[in-house]
C-alpha positions as a printed NumPy array, in Angstrom:
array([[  7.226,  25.386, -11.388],
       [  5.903,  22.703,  -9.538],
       [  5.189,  20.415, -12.506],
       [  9.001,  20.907, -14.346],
       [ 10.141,  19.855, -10.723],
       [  7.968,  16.63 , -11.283],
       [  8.833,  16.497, -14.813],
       [ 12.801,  16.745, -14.087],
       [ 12.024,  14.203, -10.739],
       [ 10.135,  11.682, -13.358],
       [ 12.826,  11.838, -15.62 ],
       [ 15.77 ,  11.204, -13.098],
       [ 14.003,   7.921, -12.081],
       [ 13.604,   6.804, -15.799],
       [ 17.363,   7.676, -15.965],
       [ 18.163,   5.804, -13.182],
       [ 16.588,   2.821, -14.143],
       [ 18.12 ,   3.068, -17.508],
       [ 22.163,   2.994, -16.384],
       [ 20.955,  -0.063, -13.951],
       [ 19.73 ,  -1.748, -17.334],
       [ 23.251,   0.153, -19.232],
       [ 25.716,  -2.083, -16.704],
       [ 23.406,  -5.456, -16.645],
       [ 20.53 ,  -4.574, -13.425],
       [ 18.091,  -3.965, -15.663],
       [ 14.982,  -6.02 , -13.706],
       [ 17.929,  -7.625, -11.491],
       [ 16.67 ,  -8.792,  -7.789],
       [ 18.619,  -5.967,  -6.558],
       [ 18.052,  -2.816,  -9.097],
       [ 15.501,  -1.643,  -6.613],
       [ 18.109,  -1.215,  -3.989],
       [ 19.952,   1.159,  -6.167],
       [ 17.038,   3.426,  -7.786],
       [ 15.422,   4.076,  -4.304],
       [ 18.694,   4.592,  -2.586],
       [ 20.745,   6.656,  -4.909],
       [ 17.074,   8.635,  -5.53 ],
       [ 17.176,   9.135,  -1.611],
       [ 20.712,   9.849,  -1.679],
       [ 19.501,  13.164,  -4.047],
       [ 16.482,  14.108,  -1.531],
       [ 18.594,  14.05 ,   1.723],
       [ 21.258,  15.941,   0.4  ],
       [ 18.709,  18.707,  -0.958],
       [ 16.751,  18.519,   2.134],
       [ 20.041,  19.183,   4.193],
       [ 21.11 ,  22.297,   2.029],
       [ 17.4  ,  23.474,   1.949],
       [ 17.411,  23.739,   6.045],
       [ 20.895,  24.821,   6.53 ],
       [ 20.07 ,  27.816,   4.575],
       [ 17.141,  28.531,   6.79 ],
       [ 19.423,  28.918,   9.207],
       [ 22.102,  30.972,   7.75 ],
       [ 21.94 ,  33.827,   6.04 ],
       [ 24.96 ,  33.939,   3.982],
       [ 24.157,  30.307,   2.483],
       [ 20.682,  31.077,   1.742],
       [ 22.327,  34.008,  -0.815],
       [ 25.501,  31.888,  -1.709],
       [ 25.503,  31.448,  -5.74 ],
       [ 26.665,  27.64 ,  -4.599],
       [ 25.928,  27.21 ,  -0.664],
       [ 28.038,  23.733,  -1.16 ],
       [ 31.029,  25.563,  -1.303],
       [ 30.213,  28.646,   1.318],
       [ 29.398,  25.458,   3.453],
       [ 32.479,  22.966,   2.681],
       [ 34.671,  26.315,   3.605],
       [ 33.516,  26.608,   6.762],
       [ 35.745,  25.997,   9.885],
       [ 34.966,  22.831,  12.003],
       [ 33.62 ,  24.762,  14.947],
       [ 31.591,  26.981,  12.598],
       [ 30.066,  23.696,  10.85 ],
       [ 29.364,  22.193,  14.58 ],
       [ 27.202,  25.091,  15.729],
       [ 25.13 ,  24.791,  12.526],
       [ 24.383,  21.312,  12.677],
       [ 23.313,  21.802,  16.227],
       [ 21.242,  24.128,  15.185],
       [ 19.043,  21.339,  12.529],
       [ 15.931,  19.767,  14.228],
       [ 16.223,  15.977,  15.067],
       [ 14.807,  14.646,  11.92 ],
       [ 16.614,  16.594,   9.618],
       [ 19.866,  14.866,   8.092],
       [ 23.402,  15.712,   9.074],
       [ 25.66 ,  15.891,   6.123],
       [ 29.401,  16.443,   6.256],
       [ 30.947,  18.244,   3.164],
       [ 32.173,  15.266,   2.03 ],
       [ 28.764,  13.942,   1.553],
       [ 27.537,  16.012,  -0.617],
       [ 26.756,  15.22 ,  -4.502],
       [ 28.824,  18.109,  -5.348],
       [ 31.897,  16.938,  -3.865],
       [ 31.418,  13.179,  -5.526],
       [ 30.855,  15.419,  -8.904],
       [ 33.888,  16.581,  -8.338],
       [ 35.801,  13.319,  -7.603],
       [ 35.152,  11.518, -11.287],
       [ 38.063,  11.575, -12.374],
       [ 39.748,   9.545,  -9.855],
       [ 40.095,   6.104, -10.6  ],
       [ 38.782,   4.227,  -7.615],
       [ 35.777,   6.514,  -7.733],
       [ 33.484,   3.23 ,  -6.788],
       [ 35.44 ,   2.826,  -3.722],
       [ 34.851,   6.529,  -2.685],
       [ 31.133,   6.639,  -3.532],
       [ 30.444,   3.494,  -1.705],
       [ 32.331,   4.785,   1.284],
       [ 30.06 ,   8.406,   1.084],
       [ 26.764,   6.297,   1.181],
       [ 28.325,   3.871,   4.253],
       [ 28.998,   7.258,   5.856],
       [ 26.152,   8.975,   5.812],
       [ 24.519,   5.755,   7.036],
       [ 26.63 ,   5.489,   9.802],
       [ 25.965,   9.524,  10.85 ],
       [ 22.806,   9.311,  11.082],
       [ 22.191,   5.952,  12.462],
       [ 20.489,   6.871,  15.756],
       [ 17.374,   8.581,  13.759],
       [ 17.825,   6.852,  10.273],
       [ 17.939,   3.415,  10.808],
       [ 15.113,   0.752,  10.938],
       [ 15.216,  -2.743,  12.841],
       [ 13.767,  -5.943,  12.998],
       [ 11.705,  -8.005,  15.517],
       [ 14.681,  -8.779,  16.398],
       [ 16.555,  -5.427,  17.32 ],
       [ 19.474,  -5.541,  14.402],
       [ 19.688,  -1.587,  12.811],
       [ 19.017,  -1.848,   8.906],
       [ 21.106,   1.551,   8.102],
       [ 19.244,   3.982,   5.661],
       [ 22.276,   3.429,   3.024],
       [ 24.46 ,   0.029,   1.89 ],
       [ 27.03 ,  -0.31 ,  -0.804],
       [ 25.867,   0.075,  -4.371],
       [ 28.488,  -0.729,  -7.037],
       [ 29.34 ,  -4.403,  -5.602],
       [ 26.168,  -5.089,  -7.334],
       [ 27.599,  -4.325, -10.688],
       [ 29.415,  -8.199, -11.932],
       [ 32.649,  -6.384, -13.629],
       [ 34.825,  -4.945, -10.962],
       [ 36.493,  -2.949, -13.814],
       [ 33.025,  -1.011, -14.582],
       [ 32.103,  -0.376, -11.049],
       [ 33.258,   3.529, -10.976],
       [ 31.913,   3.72 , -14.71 ],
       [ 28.416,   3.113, -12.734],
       [ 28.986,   5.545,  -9.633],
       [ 30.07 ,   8.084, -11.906],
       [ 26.761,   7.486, -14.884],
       [ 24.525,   7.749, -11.504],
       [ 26.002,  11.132, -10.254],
       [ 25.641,  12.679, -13.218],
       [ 22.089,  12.24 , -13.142],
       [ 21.637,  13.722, -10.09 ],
       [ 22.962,  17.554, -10.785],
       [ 20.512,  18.446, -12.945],
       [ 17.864,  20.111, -10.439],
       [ 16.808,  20.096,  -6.771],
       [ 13.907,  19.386,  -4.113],
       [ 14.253,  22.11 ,  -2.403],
       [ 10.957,  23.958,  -4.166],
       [  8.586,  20.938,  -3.118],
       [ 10.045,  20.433,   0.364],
       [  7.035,  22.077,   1.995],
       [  4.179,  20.151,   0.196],
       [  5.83 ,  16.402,   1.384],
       [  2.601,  14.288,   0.542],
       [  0.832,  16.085,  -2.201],
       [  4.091,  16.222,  -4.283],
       [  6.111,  12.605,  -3.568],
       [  2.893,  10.214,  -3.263],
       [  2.471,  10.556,  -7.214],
       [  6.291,  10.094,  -7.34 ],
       [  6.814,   7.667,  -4.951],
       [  4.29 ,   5.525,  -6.994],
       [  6.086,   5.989, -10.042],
       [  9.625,   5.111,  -8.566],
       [  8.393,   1.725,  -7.141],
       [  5.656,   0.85 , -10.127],
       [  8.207,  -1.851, -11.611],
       [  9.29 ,  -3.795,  -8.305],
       [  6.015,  -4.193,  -6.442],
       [  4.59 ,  -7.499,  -7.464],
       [  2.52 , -10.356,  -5.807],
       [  5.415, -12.71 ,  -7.015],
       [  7.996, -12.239,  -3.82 ],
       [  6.342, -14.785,  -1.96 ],
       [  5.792, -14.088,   1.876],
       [  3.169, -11.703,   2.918],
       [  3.693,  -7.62 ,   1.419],
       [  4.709,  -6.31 ,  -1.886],
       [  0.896,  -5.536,  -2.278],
       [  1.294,  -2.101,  -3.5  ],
       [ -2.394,  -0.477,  -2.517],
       [ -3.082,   1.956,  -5.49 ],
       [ -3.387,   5.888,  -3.825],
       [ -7.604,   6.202,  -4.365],
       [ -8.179,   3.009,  -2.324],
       [ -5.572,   4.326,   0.48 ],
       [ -7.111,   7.974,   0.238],
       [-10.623,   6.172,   0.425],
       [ -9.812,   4.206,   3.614],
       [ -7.977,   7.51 ,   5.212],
       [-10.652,   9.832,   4.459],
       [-13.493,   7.043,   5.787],
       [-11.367,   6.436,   8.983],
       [-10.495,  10.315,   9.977],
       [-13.074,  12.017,   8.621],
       [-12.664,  16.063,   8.968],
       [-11.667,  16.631,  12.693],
       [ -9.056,  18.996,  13.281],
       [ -8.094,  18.852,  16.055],
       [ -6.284,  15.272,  16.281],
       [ -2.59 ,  15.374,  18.814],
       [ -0.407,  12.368,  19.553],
       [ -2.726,  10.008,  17.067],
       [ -0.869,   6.271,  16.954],
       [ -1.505,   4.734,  13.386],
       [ -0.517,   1.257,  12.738],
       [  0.037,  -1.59 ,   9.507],
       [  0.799,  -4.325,  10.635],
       [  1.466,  -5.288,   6.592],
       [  2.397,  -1.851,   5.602],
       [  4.544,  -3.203,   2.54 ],
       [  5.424,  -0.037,   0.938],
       [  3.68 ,   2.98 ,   3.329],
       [  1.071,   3.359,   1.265],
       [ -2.041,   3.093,   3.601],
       [ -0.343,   4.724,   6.135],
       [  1.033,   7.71 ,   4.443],
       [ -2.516,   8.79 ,   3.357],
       [ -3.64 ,   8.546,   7.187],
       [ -0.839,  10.785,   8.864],
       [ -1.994,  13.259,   5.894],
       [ -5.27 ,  12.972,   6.422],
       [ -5.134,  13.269,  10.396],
       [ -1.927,  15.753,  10.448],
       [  2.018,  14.647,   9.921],
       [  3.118,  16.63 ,  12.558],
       [ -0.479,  14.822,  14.624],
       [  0.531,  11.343,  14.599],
       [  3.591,   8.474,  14.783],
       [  3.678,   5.75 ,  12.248],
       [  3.941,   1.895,  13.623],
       [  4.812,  -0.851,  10.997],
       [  5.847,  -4.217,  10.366],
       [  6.068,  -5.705,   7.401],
       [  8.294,  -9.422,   6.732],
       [  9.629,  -8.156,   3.658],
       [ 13.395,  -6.987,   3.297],
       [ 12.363,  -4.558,   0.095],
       [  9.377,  -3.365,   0.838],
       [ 10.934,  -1.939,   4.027],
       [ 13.531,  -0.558,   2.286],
       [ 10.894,   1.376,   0.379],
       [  8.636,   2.162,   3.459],
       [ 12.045,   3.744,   4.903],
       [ 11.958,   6.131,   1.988],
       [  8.12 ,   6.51 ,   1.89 ],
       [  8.205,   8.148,   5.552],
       [ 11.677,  10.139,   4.74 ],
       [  9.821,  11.899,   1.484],
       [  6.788,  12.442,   3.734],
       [  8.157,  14.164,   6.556],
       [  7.845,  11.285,   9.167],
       [ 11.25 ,  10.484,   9.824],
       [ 10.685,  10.388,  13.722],
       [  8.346,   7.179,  13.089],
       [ 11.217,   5.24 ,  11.485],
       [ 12.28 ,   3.937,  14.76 ],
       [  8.92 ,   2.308,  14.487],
       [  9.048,   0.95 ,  11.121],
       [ 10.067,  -2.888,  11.749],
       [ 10.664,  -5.646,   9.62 ],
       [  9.81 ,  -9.083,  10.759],
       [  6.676, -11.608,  11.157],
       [  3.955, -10.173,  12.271],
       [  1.668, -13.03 ,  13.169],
       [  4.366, -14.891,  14.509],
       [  6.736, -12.349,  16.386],
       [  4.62 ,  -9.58 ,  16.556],
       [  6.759,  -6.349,  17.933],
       [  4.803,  -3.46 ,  19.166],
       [  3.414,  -4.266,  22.35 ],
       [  1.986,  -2.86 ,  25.225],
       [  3.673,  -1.736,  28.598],
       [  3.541,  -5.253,  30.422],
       [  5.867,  -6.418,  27.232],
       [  3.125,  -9.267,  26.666],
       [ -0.454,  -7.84 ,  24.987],
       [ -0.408,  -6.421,  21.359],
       [ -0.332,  -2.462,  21.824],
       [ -3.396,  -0.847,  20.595],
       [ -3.549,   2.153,  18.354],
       [ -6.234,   4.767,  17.798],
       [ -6.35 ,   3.902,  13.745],
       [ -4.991,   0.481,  12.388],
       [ -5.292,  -0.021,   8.203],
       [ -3.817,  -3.   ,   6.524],
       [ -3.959,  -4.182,   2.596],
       [ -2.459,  -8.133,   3.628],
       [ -1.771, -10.775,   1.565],
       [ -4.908, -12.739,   0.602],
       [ -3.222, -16.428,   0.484],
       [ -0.232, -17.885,   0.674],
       [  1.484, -21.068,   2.388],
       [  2.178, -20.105,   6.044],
       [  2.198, -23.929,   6.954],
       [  5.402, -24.013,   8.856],
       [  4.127, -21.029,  11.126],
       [  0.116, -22.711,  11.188],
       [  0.852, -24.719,  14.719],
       [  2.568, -21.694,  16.312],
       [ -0.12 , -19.521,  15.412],
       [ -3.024, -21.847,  16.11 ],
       [ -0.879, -22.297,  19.516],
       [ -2.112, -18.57 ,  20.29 ],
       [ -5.84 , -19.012,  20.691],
       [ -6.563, -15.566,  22.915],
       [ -5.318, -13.667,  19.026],
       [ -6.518, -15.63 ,  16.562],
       [ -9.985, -16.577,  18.235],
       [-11.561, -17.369,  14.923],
       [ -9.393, -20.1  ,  14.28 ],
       [ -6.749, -20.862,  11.956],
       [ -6.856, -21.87 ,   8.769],
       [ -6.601, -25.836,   7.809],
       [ -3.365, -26.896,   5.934],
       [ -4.765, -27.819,   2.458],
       [ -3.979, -31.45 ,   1.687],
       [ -3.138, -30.34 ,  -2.261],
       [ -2.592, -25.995,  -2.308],
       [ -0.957, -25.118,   0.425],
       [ -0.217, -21.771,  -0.729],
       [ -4.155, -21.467,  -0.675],
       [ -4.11 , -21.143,   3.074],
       [ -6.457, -17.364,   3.479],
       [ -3.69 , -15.663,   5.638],
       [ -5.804, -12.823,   5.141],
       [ -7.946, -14.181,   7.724],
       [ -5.269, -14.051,  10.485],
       [ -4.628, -10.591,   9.601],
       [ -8.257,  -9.502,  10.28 ],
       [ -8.017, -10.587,  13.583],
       [ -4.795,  -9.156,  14.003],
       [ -6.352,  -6.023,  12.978],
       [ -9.46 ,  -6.302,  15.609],
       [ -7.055,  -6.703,  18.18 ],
       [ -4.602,  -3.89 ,  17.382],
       [ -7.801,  -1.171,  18.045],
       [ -7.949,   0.757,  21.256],
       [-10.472,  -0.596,  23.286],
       [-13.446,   1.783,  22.894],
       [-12.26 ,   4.484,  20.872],
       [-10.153,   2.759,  18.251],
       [-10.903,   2.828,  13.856],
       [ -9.929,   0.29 ,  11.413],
       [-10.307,  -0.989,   7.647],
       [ -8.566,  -3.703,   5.704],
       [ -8.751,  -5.154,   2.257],
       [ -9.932,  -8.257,   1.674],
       [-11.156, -10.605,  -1.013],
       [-14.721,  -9.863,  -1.567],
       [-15.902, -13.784,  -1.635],
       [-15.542, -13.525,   2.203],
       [-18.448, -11.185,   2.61 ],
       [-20.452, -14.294,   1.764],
       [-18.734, -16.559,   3.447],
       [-20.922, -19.295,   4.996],
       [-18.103, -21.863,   6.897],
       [-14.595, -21.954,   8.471],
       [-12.914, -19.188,  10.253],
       [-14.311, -16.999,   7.714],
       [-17.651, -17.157,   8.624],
       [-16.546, -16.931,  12.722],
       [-15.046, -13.919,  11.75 ],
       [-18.441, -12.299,   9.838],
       [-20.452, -13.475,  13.098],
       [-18.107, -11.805,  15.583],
       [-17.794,  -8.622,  13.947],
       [-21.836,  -8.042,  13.481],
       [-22.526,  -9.629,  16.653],
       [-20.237,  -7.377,  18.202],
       [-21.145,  -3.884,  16.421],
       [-17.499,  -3.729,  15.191],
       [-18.263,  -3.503,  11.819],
       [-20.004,  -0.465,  10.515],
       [-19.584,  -0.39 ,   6.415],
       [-18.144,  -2.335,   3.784],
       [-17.282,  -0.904,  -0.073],
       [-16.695,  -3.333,  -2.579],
       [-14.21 ,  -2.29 ,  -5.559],
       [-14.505,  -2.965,  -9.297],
       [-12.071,  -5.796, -10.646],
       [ -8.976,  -5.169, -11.726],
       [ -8.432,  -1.772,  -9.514],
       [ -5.592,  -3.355,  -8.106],
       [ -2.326,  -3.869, -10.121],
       [ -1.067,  -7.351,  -8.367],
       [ -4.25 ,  -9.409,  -8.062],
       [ -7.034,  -9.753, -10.141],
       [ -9.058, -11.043,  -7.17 ],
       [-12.151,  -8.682,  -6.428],
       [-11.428,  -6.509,  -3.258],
       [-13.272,  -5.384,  -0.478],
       [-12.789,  -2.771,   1.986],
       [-14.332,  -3.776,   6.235],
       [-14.264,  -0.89 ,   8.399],
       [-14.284,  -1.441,  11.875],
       [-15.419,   1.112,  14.736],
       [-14.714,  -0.149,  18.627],
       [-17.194,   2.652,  19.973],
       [-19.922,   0.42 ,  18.53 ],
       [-22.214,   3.141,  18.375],
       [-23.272,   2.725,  15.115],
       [-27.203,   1.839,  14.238],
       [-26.571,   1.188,  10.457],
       [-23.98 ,  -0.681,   8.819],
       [-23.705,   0.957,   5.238],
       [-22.847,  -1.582,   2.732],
       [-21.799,  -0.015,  -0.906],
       [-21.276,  -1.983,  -3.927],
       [-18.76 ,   0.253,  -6.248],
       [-17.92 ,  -2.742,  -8.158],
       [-19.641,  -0.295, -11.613],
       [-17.61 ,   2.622, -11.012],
       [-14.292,   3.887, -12.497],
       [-12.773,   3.66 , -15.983],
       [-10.393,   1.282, -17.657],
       [ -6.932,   1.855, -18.408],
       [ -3.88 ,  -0.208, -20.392],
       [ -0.824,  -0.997, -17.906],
       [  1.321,  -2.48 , -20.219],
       [ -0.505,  -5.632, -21.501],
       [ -3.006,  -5.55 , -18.533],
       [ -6.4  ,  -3.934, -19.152],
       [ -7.358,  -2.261, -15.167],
       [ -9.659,  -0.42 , -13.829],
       [ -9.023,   3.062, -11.876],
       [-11.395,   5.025,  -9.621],
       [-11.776,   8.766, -11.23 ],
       [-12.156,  11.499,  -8.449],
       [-15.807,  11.804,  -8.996],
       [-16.302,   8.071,  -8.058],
       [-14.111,   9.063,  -4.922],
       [-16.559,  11.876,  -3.776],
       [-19.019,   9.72 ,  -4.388],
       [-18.241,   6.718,  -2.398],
       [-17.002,   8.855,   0.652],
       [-20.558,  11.148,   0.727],
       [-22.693,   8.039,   0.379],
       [-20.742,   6.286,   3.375],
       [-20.244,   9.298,   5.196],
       [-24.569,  10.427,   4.564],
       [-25.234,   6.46 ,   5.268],
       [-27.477,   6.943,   1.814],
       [-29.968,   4.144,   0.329],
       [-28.904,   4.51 ,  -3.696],
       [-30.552,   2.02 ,  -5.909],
       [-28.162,  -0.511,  -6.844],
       [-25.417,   1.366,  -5.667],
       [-25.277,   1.738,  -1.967],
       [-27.755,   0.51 ,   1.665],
       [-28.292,   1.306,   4.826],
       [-29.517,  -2.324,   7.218],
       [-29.387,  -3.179,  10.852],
       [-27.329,  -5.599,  12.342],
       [-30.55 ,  -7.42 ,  12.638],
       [-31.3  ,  -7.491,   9.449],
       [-27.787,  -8.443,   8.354],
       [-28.144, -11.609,  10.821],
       [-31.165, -12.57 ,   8.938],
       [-28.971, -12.487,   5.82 ],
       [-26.829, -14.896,   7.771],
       [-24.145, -11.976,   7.65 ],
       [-23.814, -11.124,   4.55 ],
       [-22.378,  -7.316,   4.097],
       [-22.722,  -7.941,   0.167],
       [-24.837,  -4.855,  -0.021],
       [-26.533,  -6.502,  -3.813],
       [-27.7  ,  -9.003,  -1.686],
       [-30.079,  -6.123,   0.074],
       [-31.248,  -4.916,  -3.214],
       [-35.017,  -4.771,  -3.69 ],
       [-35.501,  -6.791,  -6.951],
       [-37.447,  -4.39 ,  -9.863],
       [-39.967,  -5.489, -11.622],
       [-41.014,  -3.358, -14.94 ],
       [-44.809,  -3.254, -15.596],
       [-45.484,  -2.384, -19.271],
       [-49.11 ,  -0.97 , -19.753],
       [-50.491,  -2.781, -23.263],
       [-53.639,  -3.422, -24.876],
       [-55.099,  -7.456, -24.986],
       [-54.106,  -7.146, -28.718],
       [-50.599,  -6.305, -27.971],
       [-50.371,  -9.234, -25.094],
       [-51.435, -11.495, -27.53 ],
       [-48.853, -10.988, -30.088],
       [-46.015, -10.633, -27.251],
       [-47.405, -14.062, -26.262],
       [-47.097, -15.559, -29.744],
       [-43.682, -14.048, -30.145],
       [-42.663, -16.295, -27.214],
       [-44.164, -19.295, -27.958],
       [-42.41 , -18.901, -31.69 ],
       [-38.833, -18.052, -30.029],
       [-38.935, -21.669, -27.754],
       [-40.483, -23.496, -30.631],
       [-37.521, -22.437, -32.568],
       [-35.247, -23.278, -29.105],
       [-36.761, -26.172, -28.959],
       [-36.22 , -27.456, -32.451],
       [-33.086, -26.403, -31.958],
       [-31.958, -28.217, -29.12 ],
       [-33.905, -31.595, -30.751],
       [-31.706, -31.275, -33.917],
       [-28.551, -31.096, -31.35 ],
       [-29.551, -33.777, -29.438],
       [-29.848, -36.111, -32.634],
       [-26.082, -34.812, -34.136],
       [-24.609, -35.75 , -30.532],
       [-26.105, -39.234, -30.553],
       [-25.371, -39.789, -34.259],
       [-21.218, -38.928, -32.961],
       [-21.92 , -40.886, -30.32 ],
       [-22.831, -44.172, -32.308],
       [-20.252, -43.786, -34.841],
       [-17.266, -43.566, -31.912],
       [-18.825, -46.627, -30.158],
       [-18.914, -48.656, -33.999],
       [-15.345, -47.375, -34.628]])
């Protein structure tokens, strides 16, 4: 039943999508606004019919609980809502799709759908609402049809998106949160998550990675209560979503910040679909390097968190923030990154965010990982190489797992994953290179590369087991990686082979010949080159 729900939930989105494109949004800056509202629109008000009939009887058996419930008398109503837990939404009849379905006909139907969606917002502002750094409430819903150019077509549009919304409901999948809406919540964001949006976010970190880092960070304890889990570039939820799961939703709040205007828009829905509504209080938009917002009691450190996972920009021009960053010295005490004199938008923000992500880690107890570019393992100068130095000097680092290219769907850069350990009680660091695995795939007009669940299991039980695998994975000291002059490439570890063919003197001999025949023939080869290129040479210097 399960996979007609996902069927029916796949389709609404491509349905959605399709009226935006009908009345001229089709790819428009704002289209996303629309699909993941109007698609959380459907999920609240099934959510709020699928716990009010928990609670009473007669709507649980009600052929259509909207109208049992819209009959109700006021005081009635009351003591039911009372009744919901906190994070649940509270819906008055008027809000529901049924009663919109039921309004078509009326001619200033745009008016009256915008006003539902402004009033829901407003209802539920206390628990619903996100912020920024700077304390103003983003409300969970905004008007829709003002987006649409033609006044005159506006209710056309409110009523093409409630009929698509009738068709089914939630209410089967309610109880699974994660292991149903992760698949769809990839789906309904696949077409507005690219690396072209500028500032830092929109990287959309594809599920294996994020279950990768979760599983590497959590491991298979149990018994996890009031876990903290931060991003402090959480974009869309993605990294973060797979930790609560792993450690526990009802276990652990969610802390985020994230500059982008859309992707928290999308995180807001992410932690609604998962069950986390009580971390959206915690879910801020803003600056992180610059105006960082969860702190600790004294109002002035960075507040620490038992697991902290970021997937941050790589580069990007952060010039007219450099001097106010480099102006915080006890954060970012690798340095700063130079102001290119020709690409600024080369600047390796990523570098900043590392730090960041050191710093956000309880003091002896707290786990991290973040995605970088895998050219810094190497790195031999700049802050890059402070960084390296620090984190094996220190014992923070304790493995590194190098993707294969193309794995991600924004960047073609090669990716790394550092995971970071403040107990510092590891002996080993275990360095995997999984840059072979997984199979390729067509996305669109993009070949990329995807991680199969086999390669999963694999990479997790070779970390986990700390296993020497030729060519694959190593175990080294933090010694031994300072004699490398901290390289965590784990190929760089690799005993070279050497493959000893047993032969007779008669076969050496005619190897040997077979040689000396093949660079005769390279050498004539290159001689007859050499002559055609001077030949061109002396007929351009006569012309």
């Amino acid at each position: 039943m399960n996979l007609l729900v996902k069927e029916k939930t796949i389709k609404l989105i491509d349905e959605l999508k399709s009226t935006c494109q009908i009345y001229g949004m089709g790819n428009d800056g704002n289209e996303y606004k629309i699909i993941t509202q109007v698609f959380l629109y459907k999920f609240i008000n099934d959510k709020f019919g699928y716990e009010i009939k928990k609670i009473n009887e007669e709507l649980k058996n009600a052929e259509k609980w909207e109208i049992l419930y819209s009959n109700m008398n006021e005081e009635d109503r009351l003591y039911l809502l009372d009744e919901l837990s906190a994070d649940v939404p509270l819906l008055e009849p008027q809000h529901l799709i049924s009663n919109l379905w039921n309004q078509q006909s009326k001619g200033d139907f745009a008016l009256i759908f915008d006003q539902t969606m402004v009033d829901i917002a407003q209802k539920n502002e206390d628990i619903f609402a996100t912020q920024t750094t700077l304390n103003t409430k983003i409300p969970i819903f905004e008007k829709l049809t003002i987006y649409v150019t033609d006044e005159n077509e506006r209710s056309n549009f409110a009523r093409a998106l409630v009929d698509k919304l009738v068709n089914f409901s939630f209410e089967e999948v309610f109880g699974e949160h994660y292991d149903f809406f992760a698949a769809i919540f990839e789906y309904l964001i696949k077409d507005y998550n690219t690396n072209g949006g500028g500032k830092y976010a929109e990287y959309y970190t594809p599920q294996s990675i994020a279950t990768i880092m979760a599983r590497l960070l959590v491991g298979n304890k149990k018994d996890y209560h009031s876990v903290e889990c931060y991003d402090p570039s959480a974009g869309t939820g993605t990294l973060v979503m797979a930790l609560s799961h792993q450690i526990g939703e009802d276990k652990c709040t969610i802390f985020t910040q994230d500059i982008s205007q859309r992707s928290n828009k999308m995180l807001k829905l992410n932690l609604i679909l998962n069950g986390l509504v009580s971390s959206l209080d915690h879910a801020i938009q803003g600056d992180t390097l610059v105006y960082p917002y969860h702190k600790s009691d004294n109002g002035e450190d960075l507040r620490t968190f038992d697991f902290v996972v970021s997937n941050p920009p790589f580069k990007m021009d952060f010039s007219e923030n450099r001097e106010k960053i480099a102006a915080m010295p006890a954060r970012f005490w690798a340095g700063v990154p130079n102001i290119p004199a020709k690409k600024k938008e080369s600047m390796a923000i990523y570098t900043l965010f590392i730090q960041h992500v050191i710093n956000s880690l309880k003091s002896k107890t707290g786990k991290g990982a973040i995605v970088i570019p895998t050219g810094f393992i190497t790195a031999k100068s700049g802050v890059e190489k402070k960084i390296l130095e620090k984190i094996v000097e220190s014992k923070i680092v304790y493995g590194c797992v190098s993707m294969p290219s193309n794995v991600f769907a924004n960047t073609g850069t090669n990716v790394s994953v550092l995971f970071f350990d403040n107990a510092k009680n590891h002996d080993k660091v275990i360095l995997i290179d999984a840059s072979k695995l997984g199979e390729d795939y067509q996305d669109g007009k993009n070949k990329k590369r995807r991680l199969r669940e086999e390669d999963i299991e694999l990479i997790i039980d070779t970390f986990n087991e700390k296993k020497d695998v030729d060519d694959f994975s190593i175990a080294v000291s933090y010694e031994e990686i300072k004699e490398k002059k901290y390289s965590l490439s784990a190929g760089q570890y690799f005993d070279i082979k050497i493959e000893y063919i047993d032969m007779t003197p008669e076969e050496f001999e005619t190897k040997m010949k077979e040689y000396q025949k093949e660079l005769q023939e390279y050498f004539e080869e290159g001689e007859k080159l050499q002559k055609e290129i001077m030949e061109q040479l002396g007929k351009i210097k006569y012309e």
